[in-house]
C-alpha positions in Angstrom: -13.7 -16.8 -12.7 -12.9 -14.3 -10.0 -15.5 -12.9 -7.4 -14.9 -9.4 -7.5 -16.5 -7.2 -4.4 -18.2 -4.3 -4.6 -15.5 -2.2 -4.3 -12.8 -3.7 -6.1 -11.7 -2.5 -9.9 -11.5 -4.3 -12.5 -9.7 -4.1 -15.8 -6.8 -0.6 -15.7 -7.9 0.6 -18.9 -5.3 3.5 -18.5 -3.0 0.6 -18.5 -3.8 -1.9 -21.2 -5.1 0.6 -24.0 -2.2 3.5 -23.6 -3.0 4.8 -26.8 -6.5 5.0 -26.4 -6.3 6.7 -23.2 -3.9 9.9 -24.3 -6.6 10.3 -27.0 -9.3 10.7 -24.0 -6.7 13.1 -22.2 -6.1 14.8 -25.2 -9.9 15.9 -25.6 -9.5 16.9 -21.9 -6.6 19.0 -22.8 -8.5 20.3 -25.8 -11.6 21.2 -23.7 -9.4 23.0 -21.3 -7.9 25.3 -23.7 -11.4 26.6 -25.6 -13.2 29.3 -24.0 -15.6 27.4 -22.1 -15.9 28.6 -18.5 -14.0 26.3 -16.3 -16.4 26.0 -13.2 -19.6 25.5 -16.1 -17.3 22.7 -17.3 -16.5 21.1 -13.8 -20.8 21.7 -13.2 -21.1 19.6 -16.2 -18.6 17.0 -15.0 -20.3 16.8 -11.5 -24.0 16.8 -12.9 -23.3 14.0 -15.6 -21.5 11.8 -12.9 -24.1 12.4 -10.4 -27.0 11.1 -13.0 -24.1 8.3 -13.8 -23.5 7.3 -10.1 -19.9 8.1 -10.6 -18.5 7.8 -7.1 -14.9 8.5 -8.7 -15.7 11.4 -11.0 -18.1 13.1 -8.3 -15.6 13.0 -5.9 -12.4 14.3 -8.2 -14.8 16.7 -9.8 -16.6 18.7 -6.6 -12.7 18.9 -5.5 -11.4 20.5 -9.1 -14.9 22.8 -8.8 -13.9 23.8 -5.3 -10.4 24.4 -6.2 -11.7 26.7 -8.8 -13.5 28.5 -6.3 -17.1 27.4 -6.4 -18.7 27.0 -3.6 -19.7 23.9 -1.9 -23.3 25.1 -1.6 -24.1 25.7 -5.1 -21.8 21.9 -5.4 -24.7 20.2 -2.8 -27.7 21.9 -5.1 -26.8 20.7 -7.9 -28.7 18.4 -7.7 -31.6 19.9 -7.2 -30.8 22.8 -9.6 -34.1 22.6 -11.4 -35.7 23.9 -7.8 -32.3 26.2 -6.8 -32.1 29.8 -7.2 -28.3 29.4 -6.8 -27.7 28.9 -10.7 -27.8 31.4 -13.6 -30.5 30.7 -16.6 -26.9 30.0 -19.0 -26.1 27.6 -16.3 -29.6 26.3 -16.2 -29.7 25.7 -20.0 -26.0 23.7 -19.6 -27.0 21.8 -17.2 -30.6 20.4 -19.1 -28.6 20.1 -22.2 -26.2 17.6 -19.4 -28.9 15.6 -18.3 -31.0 15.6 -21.9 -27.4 14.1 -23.3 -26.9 12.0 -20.5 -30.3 10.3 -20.4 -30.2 10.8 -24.4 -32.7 7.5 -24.5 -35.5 9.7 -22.4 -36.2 12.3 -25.1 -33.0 12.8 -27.3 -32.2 16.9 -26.9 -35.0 18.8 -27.2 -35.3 21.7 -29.3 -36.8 23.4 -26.4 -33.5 22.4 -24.5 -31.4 23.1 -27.6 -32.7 26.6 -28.5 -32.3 28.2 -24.6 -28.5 27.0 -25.0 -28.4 28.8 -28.2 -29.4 32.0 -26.3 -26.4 31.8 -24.7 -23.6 30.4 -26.5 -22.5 30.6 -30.7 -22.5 27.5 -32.3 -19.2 26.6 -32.2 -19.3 26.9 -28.3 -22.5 25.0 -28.7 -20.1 22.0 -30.4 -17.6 22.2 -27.4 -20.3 21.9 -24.6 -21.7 18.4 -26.5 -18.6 17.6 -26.8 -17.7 18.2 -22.7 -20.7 16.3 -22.1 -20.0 13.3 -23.9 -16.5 13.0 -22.8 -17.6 13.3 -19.3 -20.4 10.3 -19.8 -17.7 8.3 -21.8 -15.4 8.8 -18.8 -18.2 7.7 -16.1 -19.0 4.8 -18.0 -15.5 3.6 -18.1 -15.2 4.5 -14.2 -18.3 3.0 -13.3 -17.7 -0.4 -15.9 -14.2 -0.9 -14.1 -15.3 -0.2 -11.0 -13.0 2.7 -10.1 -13.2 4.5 -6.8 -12.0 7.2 -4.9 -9.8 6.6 -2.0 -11.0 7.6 1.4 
């Protein structure tokens, strides 16, 4: 058996699963084409890989959100967005439904949690944002379980 140090990866799943991975791009691609707002999406992405301890996905994730023009201050609350005043109460509502889904062994998604979201978005929206969540947390997991990191 190998010693393998903090830092190095382990299994390429990208490389021995080929097919599985363009079915995980192609829920990316199918994300990106709804009518989701692309810097709540990348929020998501960041706030799920935060609670994840996603090095990787934090760090490709606060670039794509940049990129997209948010701004790194409302990148370094997120965080805290519970105490911010930076976010929106839609944004607010996202990001609790992130972190109810992420920690979905704490309380599930609570119909507190689940009825502000429906203030904001129709059903079928409702289905995408689970569905950008989950993707996100199945991505972090397979960073974090193969130990994949950013480069300097």
């Amino acid at each position: 058996m190998s010693t393998i140090t903090k830092y190095q990866k382990r299994v390429n799943i990208k490389a021995l699963e080929p097919d599985c991975w363009k079915s995980i791009i192609d829920i990316e691609a199918y994300l990106s084409q709804t009518s989701l707002d692309k810097k709540l999406r990348e929020l998501i992405k960041i706030r799920a890989s935060q609670i994840n301890k996603c090095a990787y996905c934090i760090d490709l994730h606060t670039k794509d959100a940049i990129k997209l023009g948010e701004t790194e201050r409302r990148i370094f609350a997120l965080s805290a967005w519970e105490e911010s005043p930076l976010f929106s109460d839609k944004e607010r509502a996202v990001l609790k439904l992130t972190e109810e889904i992420t920690e979905i062994t704490k309380t599930g998604v609570t119909d507190t949690t689940y009825d502000k979201v429906s203030e904001f978005f129709k059903e079928k929206e409702i289905a995408q944002i689970i569905i950008a969540i989950n993707h996100m947390n199945f991505l972090n997991r397979i960073a974090v379980s193969t130990k994949l990191m950013h480069s300097n």
